[in-house]
Structure formats: C-alpha cells, structure tokens
C-alpha positions as CSV (number, residue, x, y, z in Angstrom):
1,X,-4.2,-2.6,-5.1
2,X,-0.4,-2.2,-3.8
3,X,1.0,-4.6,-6.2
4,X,4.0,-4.3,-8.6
5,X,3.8,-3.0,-11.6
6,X,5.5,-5.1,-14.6
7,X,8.1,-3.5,-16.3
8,X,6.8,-3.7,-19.6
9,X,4.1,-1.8,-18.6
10,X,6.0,0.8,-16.9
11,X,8.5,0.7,-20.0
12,X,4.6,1.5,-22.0
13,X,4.2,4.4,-20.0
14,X,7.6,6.4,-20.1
15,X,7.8,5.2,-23.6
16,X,4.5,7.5,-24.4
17,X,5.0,10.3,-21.5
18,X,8.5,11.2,-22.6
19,X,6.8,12.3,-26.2
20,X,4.8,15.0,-24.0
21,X,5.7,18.2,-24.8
22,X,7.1,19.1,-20.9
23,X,9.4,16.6,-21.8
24,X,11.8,18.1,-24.7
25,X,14.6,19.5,-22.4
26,X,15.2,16.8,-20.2
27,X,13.4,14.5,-17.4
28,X,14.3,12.9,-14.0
29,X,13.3,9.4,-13.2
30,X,13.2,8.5,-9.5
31,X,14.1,5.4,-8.2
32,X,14.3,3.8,-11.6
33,X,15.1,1.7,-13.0
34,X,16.4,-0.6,-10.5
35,X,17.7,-3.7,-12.3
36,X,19.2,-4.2,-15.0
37,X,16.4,-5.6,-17.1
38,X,14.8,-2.4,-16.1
39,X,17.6,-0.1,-17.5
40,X,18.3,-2.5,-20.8
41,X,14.5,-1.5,-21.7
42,X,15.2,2.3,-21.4
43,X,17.8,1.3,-23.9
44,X,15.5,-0.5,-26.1
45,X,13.1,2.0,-26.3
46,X,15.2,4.8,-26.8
47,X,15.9,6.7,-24.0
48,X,19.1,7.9,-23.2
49,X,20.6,8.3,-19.6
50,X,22.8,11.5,-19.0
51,X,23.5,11.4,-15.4
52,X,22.8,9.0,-12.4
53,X,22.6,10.2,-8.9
54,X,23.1,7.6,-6.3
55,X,22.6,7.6,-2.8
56,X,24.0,5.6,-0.7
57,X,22.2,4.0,2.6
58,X,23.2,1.3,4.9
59,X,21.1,-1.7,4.2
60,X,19.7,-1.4,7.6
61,X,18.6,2.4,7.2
62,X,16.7,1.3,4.4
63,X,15.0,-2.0,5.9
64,X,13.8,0.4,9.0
65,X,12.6,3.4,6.6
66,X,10.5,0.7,4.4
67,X,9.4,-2.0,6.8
68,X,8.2,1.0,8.9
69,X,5.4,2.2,5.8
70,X,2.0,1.9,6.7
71,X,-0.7,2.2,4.3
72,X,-4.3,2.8,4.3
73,X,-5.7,1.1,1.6
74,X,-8.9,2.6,0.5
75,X,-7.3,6.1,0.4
76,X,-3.3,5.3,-0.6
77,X,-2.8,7.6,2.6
78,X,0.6,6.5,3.6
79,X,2.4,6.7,7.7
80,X,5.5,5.1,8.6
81,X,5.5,4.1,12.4
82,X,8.6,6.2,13.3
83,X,8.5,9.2,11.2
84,X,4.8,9.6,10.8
85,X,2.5,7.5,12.7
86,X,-0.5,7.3,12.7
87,X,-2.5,9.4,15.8
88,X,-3.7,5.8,16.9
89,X,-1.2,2.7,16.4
90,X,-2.2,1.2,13.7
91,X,-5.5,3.0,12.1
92,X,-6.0,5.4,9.6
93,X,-6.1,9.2,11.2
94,X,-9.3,9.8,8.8
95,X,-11.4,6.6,8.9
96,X,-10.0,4.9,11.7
97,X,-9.7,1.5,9.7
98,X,-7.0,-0.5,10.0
99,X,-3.4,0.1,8.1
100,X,-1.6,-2.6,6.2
101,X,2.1,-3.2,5.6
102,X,2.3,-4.3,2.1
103,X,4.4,-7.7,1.4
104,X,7.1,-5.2,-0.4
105,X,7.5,-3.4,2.8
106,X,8.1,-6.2,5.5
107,X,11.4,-7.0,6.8
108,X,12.1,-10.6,4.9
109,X,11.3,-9.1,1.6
110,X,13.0,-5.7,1.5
C-alpha cells in the first residue's frame, strides 16, 4: 500500500534473511538503516557493520529526485517526472490510470 514499514518488522526480516545460506560471506544493506534507532537494533540483534558508504547530496538534489517519484499503484510501476516520465503526464504507460505521489515523496515531507 506505499506505507512505511516499522522497524521492528524490518529488524524481523534481516534478523531471519541474514541466517540464509547466501549470506555467510558478507551482505550489503541499502539505504539502511537510517536513524539511529534503526542502526541500535542491528546492534541488538547481532549484526555487525564493517564498512559504511556514504554519499553525499545537496539537500535540494535529493528533494527534486524524490518529490519527482510517481507511482502507479496497482502495479508498483514507478516514473519520476524528470528522469522517467510517464508517455502521458501523469498516467500510467500500461493502464493509463492515474499516478500518485506518495505522502513520503512530496516536497514538505522529504
């Protein structure tokens, strides 16, 4: 449905998928965590950072790169309105219904 996630789920999950056997020599997480709250409870479950990578963006590179996502929701087919709209301004390339910007995406929030 587009909504967050809490992190005690997402704590359940990597707590089970790093036991997987693709997991022995190492892992990469992607944009998390991203608080500290986040990164406490890889702590408390027992996973142990090596390395971080950061990237650094000016905050308004990353307000025009998310407030820009487009989503369709009955698909999860994703456009951003600069670097890859939609052939029709606002509707989906497949259906035709209308995309959303979800609340995490808009301007205020991000």
């Amino acid at each position: 449905s587009g909504g967050l996630v809490s992190d005690e789920i997402i704590l359940g999950l990597i707590t089970e998928r790093v036991k997987e056997t693709d997991c022995q020599n190492g892992f990469l997480f992607d944009g998390f965590p991203r608080t500290i709250p986040q990164a406490e409870g890889l702590k408390e479950i027992g996973v142990i950072v090596d390395s971080v990578i950061e990237i650094r963006v000016d905050d308004e590179e990353i307000v025009r790169r998310m407030s820009g996502r487009r989503v369709h929701e009955g698909s999860g087919r994703t456009y951003h309105v600069i670097f890859n709209p939609p052939k029709e301004e606002g509707k989906d390339d497949v259906t035709g219904d209308a995309l959303v910007q979800r609340d995490d995406d808009k301007e205020e929030t991000v």
